[in-house]
Structures are given as structure tokens and as C-alpha cells.
C-alpha positions in Angstrom: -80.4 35.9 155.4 -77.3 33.3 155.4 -77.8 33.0 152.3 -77.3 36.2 151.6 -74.2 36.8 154.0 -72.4 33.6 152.6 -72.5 36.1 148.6 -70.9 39.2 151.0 -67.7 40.1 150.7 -66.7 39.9 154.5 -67.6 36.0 154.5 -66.0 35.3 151.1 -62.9 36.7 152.4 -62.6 39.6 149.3 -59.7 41.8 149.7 -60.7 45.5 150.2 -59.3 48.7 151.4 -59.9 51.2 154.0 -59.5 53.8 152.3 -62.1 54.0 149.5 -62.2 56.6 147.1 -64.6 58.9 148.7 -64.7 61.7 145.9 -65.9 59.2 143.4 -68.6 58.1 145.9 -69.7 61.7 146.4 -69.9 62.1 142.7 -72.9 59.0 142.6 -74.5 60.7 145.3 -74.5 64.1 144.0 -75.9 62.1 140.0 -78.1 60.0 142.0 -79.6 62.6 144.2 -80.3 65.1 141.0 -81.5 62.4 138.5 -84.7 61.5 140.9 -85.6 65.6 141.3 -89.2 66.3 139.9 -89.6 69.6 138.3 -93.3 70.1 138.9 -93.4 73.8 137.7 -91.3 76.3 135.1 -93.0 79.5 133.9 -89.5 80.0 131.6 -87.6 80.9 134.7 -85.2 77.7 134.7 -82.8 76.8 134.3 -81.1 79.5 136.2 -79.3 82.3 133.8 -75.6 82.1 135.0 -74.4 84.0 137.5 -78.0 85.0 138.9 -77.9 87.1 141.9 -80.0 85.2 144.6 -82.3 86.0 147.5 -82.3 82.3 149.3 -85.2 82.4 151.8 -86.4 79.4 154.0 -84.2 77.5 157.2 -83.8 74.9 155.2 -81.5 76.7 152.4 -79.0 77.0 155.2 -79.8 73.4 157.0 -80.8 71.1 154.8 -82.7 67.7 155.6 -80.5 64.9 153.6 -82.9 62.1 154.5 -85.9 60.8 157.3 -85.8 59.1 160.5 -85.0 55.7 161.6 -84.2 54.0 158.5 -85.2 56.1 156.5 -82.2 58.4 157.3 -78.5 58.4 155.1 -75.3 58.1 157.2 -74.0 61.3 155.9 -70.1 62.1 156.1 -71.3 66.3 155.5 -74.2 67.7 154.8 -73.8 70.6 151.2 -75.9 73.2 152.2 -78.1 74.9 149.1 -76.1 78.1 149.7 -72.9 76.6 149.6 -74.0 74.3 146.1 -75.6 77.8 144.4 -72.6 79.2 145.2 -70.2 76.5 143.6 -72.1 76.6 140.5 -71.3 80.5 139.8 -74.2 82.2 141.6 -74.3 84.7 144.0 -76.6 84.3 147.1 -77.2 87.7 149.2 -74.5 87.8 151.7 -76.6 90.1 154.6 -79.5 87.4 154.2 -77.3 84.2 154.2 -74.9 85.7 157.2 -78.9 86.6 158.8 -80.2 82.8 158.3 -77.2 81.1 159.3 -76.7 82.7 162.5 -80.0 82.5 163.4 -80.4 78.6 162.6 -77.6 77.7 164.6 -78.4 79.4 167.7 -81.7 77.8 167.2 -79.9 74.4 167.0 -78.2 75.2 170.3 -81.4 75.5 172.4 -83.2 71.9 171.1 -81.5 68.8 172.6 -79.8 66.2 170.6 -81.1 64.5 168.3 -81.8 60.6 168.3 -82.1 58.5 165.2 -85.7 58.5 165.6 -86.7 61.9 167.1 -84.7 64.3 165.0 -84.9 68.3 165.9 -88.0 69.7 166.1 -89.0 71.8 163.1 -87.5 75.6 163.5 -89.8 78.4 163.0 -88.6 80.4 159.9 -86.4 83.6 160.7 -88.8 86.5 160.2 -87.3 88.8 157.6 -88.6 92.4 157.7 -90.4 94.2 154.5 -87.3 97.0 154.1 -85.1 94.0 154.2 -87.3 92.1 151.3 -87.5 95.3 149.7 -84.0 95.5 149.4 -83.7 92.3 148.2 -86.2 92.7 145.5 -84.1 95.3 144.0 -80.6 93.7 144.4 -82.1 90.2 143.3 -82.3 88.2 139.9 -84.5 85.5 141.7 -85.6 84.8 145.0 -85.2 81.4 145.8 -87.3 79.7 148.9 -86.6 76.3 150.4 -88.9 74.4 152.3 -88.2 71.5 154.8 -90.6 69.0 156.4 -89.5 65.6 157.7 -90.7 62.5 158.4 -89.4 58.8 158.6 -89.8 55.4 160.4 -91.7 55.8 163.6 -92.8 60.1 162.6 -96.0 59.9 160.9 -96.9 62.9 159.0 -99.4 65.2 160.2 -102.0 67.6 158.4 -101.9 71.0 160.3 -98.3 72.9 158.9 -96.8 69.9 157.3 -99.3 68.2 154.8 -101.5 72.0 154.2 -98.8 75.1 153.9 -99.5 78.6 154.6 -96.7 79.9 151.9 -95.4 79.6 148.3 -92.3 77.8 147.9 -90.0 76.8 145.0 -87.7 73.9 146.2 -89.2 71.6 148.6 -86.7 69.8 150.7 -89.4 67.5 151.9 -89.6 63.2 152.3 -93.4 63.4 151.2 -96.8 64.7 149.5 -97.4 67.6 150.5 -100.4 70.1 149.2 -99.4 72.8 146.2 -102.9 73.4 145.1 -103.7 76.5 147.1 -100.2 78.2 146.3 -98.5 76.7 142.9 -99.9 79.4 140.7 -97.5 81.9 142.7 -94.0 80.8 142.3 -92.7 81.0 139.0 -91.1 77.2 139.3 -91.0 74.4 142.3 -88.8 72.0 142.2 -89.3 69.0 144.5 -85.8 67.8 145.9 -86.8 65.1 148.3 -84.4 64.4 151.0 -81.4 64.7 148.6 -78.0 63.2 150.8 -74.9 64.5 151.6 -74.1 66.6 148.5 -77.9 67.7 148.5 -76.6 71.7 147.7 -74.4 70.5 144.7 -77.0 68.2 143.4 -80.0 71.0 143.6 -78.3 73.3 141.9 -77.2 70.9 139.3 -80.9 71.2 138.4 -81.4 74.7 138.8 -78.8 75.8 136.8 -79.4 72.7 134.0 -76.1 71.2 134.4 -78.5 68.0 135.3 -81.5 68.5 132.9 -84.6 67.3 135.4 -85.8 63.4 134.8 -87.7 62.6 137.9 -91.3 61.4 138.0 -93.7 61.2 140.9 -94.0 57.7 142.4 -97.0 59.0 144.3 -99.9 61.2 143.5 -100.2 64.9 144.8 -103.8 65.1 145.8 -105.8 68.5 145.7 -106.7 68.1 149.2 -106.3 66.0 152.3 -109.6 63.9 151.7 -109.4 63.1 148.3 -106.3 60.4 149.5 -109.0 57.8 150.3 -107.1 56.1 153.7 -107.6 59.9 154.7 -110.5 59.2 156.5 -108.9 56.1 158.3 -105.3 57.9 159.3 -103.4 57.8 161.7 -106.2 55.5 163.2 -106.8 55.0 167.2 -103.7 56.5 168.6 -103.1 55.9 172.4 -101.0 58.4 174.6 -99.4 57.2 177.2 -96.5 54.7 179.0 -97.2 51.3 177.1 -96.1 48.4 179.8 -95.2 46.0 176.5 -93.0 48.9 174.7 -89.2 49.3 174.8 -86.7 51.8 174.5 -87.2 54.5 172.3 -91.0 53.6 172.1 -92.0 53.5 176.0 -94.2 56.6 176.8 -95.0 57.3 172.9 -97.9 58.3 171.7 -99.0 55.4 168.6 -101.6 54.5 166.0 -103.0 51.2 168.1 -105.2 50.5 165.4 -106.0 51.3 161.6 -108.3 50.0 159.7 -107.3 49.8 155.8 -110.8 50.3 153.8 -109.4 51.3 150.6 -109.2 47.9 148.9 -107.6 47.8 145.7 -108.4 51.3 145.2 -104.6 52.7 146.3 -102.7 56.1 144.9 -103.1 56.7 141.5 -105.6 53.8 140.8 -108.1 55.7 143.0 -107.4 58.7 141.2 -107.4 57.5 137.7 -110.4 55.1 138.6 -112.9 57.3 140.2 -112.0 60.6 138.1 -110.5 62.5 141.1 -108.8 65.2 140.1 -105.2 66.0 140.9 -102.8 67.9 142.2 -100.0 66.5 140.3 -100.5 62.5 139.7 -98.4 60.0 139.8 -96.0 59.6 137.0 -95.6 63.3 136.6 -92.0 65.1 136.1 -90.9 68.0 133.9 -88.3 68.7 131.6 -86.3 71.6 130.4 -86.7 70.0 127.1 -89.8 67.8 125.5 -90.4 64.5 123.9 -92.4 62.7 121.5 -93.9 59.2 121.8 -94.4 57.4 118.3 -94.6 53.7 116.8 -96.0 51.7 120.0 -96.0 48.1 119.0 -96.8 45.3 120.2 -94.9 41.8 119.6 -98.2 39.8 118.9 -102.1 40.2 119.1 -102.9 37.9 121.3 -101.3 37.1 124.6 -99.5 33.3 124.9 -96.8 33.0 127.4 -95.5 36.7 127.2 -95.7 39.8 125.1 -93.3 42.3 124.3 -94.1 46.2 123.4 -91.7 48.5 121.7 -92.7 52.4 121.8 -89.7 55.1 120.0 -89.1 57.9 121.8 -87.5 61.4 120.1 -86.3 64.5 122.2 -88.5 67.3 120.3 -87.0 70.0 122.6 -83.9 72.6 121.9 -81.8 70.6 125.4 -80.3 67.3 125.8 -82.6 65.2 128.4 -83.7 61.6 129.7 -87.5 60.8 129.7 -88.6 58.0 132.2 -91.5 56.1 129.8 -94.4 54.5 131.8 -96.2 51.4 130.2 -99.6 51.0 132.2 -102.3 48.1 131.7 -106.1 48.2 131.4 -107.4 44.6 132.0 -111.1 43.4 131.0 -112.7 44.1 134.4 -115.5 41.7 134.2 -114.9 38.8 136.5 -113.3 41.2 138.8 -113.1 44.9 139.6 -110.0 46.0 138.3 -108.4 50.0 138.5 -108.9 51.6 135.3 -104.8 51.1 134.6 -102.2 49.7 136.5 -98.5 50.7 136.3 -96.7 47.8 134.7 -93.5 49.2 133.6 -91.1 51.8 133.5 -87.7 53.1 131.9 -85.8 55.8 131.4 -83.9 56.8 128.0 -80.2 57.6 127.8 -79.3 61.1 127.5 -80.5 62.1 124.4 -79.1 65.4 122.0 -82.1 66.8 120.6 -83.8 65.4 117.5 -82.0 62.1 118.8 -84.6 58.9 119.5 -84.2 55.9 121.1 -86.3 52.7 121.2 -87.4 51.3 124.5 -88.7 47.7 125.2 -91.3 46.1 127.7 -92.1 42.7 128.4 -95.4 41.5 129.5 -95.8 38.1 131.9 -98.9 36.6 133.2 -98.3 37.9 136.3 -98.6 41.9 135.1 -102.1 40.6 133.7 -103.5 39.1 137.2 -105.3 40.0 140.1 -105.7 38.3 143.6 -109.2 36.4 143.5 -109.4 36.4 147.1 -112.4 33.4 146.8 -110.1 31.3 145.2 -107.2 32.3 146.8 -105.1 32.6 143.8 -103.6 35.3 141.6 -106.0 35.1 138.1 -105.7 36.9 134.5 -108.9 37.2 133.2 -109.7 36.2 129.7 -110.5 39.5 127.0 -109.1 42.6 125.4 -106.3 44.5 127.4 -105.2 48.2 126.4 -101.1 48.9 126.6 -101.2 52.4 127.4 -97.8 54.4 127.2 -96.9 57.9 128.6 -95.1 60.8 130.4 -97.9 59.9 133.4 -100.8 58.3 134.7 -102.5 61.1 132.9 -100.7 61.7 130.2 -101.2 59.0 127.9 -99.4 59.5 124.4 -99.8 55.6 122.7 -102.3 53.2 123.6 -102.3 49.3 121.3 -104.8 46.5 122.5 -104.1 42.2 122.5 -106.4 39.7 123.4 -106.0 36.8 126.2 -108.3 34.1 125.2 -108.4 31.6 128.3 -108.5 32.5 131.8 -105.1 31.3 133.7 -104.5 31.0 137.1 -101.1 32.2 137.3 -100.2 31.6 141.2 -101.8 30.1 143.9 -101.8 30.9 147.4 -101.9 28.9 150.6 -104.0 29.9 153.2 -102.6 27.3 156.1 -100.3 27.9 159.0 -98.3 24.5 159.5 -94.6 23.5 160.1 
């Protein structure tokens, strides 16, 4: 930690201002925020024909959640509601319905207490908008537009009941986690999942809505088809005790807490559960739409047998009729004979540059003994197995589009690890 405040500015003595240039800062947030946006659904419906008369349903179009608790939270100088961005971008959102939802979320924020850093306002329940009022709607309306919110951060587990399972369709989900889509996805034309987007979370959603931003994002976490096919399901949240703990502090004394979890998945986390024992998905990892589409082609790898490193080269060509970025995934099978191994492994990702349509670009990996090993726990060291590995390379986990093999003819302990406790 010195040595990292002895490389800060402060300590080196760096001149700076107090007045940075806000705007430009904004602007990062707003690219940022849109860029990691996963489009997990479009029946033809987006982007958004411009202007689109809206009917924006859900608390959360109103009061959006820009990040999670603790430190999971952003220290936000405003918050850009979706109504407000929709409305920057040329669209219209019903007036009677966004005058209905506002008032009613802030007299609902009146009534909670204030929040903390760690206990954020209680979830409030959605406005209750009567059928001649959705009716109306219906026939005024382009598009209705529904946001959902659910949050969760450091020290706010999620839970199952109305925050893991939903009871309605949505199409943007303003949410910091998995949640389950199974039972309702086939009812909204399109979801798109926002996250917990920042302070210009409004502008940068309807960036992607309208295609301004062409969606890029990929899921860095599998979307199961139900609660117990995660396999820590059956462990979480563990032994939680209720109650005053005498040893806890501050914000913690008289919390409930999980005491005591037992981990029993092994090796077998996320995706390489999924992928391993044939569990089918929601949405798996990896995944992310585009308004556009791409084509993998020439995978190849820098030599056929594995020495010190190897380098794989895959050419990637926007096949679609809009200018996007495709985030390419480079996974690994290993041998899996001296030790059980997932049936791939994640060992490399990058995105493309914008590209025009019928434009390509070439994207390069590098391989190290390390992306080839696995902890050998009787050994205590971190081993790559001697045999025949696949390079697979795709849009997901399960969408594989060019797969090349090399050989590693030696075993190789590439780390070892110290099990001792000294000075």
C-alpha cells in the first residue's frame, strides 16, 4: 500500500486543479455505462424508431438505482433519470403517467428514513396503474417501456422470494445481479439488462435503446433457468444468526448474518458447472446481443505444440447492415486425465473497434503456462498436464464459432505453493 501511495499524485506533489472538467467526465460515464449493457432479447423492436411515443412503466424509470451498497455504490454528483434520457434523445414519454410515477415515488421517499451507505431505501412497491389508464396508453403509445429495479451490494445479500424469481415481464432491468427471465422472456418484445448504470444512467440507456450506442456487452455470469440449478444454491446464505452480536460493531450490531457457509461446489463454479454437467441455461455466460451480426473465420494458432507460450489469431467481419463492437471469448479445454478439469475455461477476451459493416479486424491471444494449469491440491502446486488442448473461440460459452487443437508434451509445474505460516 506505500508503495502504491508513494506512485499517487498527492505524494509526488503533481500539480492539479479543483476544478476538473466535469462534462468530459460525464461523457466517460455516460460511454462507459452503455458499452457494458447486454441486450439479451430483440424481436425487431430496437433500436427505438425516432421520436417513439412511450408508455414508461416501473418506479425505477423515474428513480433509478446508479449502483449497490457499501462499496459497491458510485459517489454520484446527479442521478439521469430514464425519463429525463428518453426524453433528451427525441422521444416522447406519456406526460399523465410520468407526472403519475413521479409524484407517487417521491411521497414514497418521504415516508422511509434516510438512507445509510449500507442500508439503502427499502424497495417501493410499484404504483398501481388502472386498466382504463393502460388502455389509454395502449392506444396513444408506440412502445411501452418497463424498468425494473432490485439492489443489492456489500453487506445486502440477495434473496429468492421477489428479487431472484419475478412475478412480471420487464424490458430494462436496472438491477446489480442474476435474476430469473425463464418464466417471462417470451413476453416482452426486447430486455435489455442495464446494471446499475451511474450518474448519467437515463442518457446512457437510451443511447442503447435508440442505437446511438450499438449494444456490446456480454454476461460475466450465467443466467440460470432456476434457483437450484446455481450449484452453491443449496449451500446459500448458509447458517444465518438473528440477533445483537456482542463481537460486532457499528453498522453490524443487531444484524441478522450468514455465520457459516459451507462452499461444496469445488471447481465446478458459473459457467463451468453449466457447460460441464449439460445444465441448461437461461442465458450463459458470455452472452450479449447486437443490433448488427458477426462472423468468426481463420482461427490460428502460432505453433502446434505448446513451448513457453502460444499465440492464436481469429478475424472477425461485421456481417450485419449497423456499425458494432463484438467482445471475442477464447476458452480452453485441457486433457482432463490427471485431474478433473471443466469442460472449458475462459482464458481470454477482447473486444473489436467499432467496425462499419463488411469491415474485419484481426484479434490476438496469448497463451502462458499458467492459462493451461490447475491447482493439484496433493502437491500443492499449480500443474499443466501433458496432452491435446482445444482453443475454442466464440460470441459465448455456448456459442462456439472456431475451435484449433496443440499439443503439450511434458507435464510442468508452473507455481508452487507454500503451505506454512512463519515470519
Amino acid at each position: 500500500m506505500l508503495e502504491l501511495v508513494k506512485r499517487s499524485p498527492a505524494f509526488l506533489g503533481t500539480p492539479h486543479s479543483d476544478t476538473p472538467d466535469l462534462k468530459a467526465h460525464a461523457q466517460v460515464a455516460r460511454e462507459a455505462a452503455a458499452e457494458g449493457m447486454v441486450l439479451l432479447k430483440n424481436a425487431g423492436v430496437l433500436p427505438l424508431a425516432s421520436p417513439a411515443k412511450l408508455a414508461l412503466f416501473g418506479n425505477s424509470s423515474y428513480n433509478m438505482i446508479t449502483g449497490g451498497t457499501g462499496s459497491g455504490d458510485v459517489n454520484e454528483a446527479y442521478t439521469v433519470s430514464l425519463v429525463q434520457g428518453l426524453k433528451d434523445a427525441g422521444h416522447t414519454p406519456d406526460a399523465a403517467l410520468a407526472e403519475a410515477y413521479t409524484r407517487y415515488v417521491e411521497e414514497a421517499i418521504k415516508q422511509q428514513p434516510a438512507p445509510t451507505i449500507f442500508a439503502p431505501r427499502a424497495p417501493i412497491p410499484e404504483l398501481a396503474v388502472a386498466k382504463e389508464e393502460i388502455e389509454r396508453l395502449a392506444r396513444e403509445s408506440d412502445l411501452a417501456v418497463v424498468t425494473l429495479g432490485r439492489n443489492s451490494g456489500e453487506f445486502r445479500d440477495r434473496k429468492r422470494e421477489d428479487d431472484f424469481e419475478l412475478a412480471a415481464a420487464e424490458k430494462v432491468l436496472n438491477v446489480g445481479g442474476v435474476i430469473e427471465t425463464a418464466s417471462w422472456r417470451d413476453v416482452p418484445d426486447a430486455i435489455l439488462l442495464a446494471w446499475q448504470p451511474g450518474q448519467e444512467a437515463g442518457h446512457s440507456i437510451a443511447d442503447v435503446l435508440s442505437g446511438r450506442t450499438t449494444p456490446s456487452g456480454k454476461l460475466a455470469t450465467t443466467f440460470p433457468v432456476k434457483w437450484e440449478d446455481v450449484p452453491s444454491s443449496a449451500n446459500f446464505p448458509g447458517v444465518v444468526l438473528e440477533g445483537p452480536d456482542p463481537n460486532a460493531r457499528g453498522f453490524q450490531a443487531g444484524a441478522a448474518r450468514a455465520a457459516e457457509v459451507q462452499y461444496e461446489d469445488d471447481i465446478w463454479v458459473g459457467y463451468r458447472h453449466f457447460a460441464t454437467k449439460g445444465v441448461k441455461t437461461a442465458y450463459p455466460f458470455g452472452f450479449g446481443l447486437s443490433y448488427t451480426s458477426f462472423q468468426y473465420s481463420g482461427l490460428q494458432l502460432g505453433a502446434k505444440a505448446f513451448q513457453k507460450e502460444l499465440k492464436a489469431t481469429v478475424r472477425v467481419t461485421n456481417s450485419g447492415k449497423a456499425a458494432g463492437r463484438e467482445v471475442v471469448q477464447l476458452y480452453l479445454s485441457a486433457p482432463g486425465k490427471s485431474m478433473p478439469k471443466p469442460s472449458l475455461e475462459l482464458r481470454g477476451f477482447a473486444k473489436t473497434k467499432l467496425l462499419k459493416p463488411g469491415e474485419s479486424e484481426t484479434l490476438s491471444f496469448t497463451l502462458s503456462p499458467r492459462d493451461l494449469a490447475s491447482f493439484d491440491a496433493a502437491s500443492s502446486a499449480w500443474v499443466a498436464e501433458a496432452g491435446t488442448y482445444t482453443v475454442k473461440v466464440g460470441a459465448s460459452s455456448e456459442d462456439i464459432r472456431q475451435t484449433a487443437t496443440f499439443t503439450k508434451a511434458a507435464e510442468e509445474r508452473v507455481a508452487s505453493v507454500s503451505t506454512s505460516v512463519g515470519p
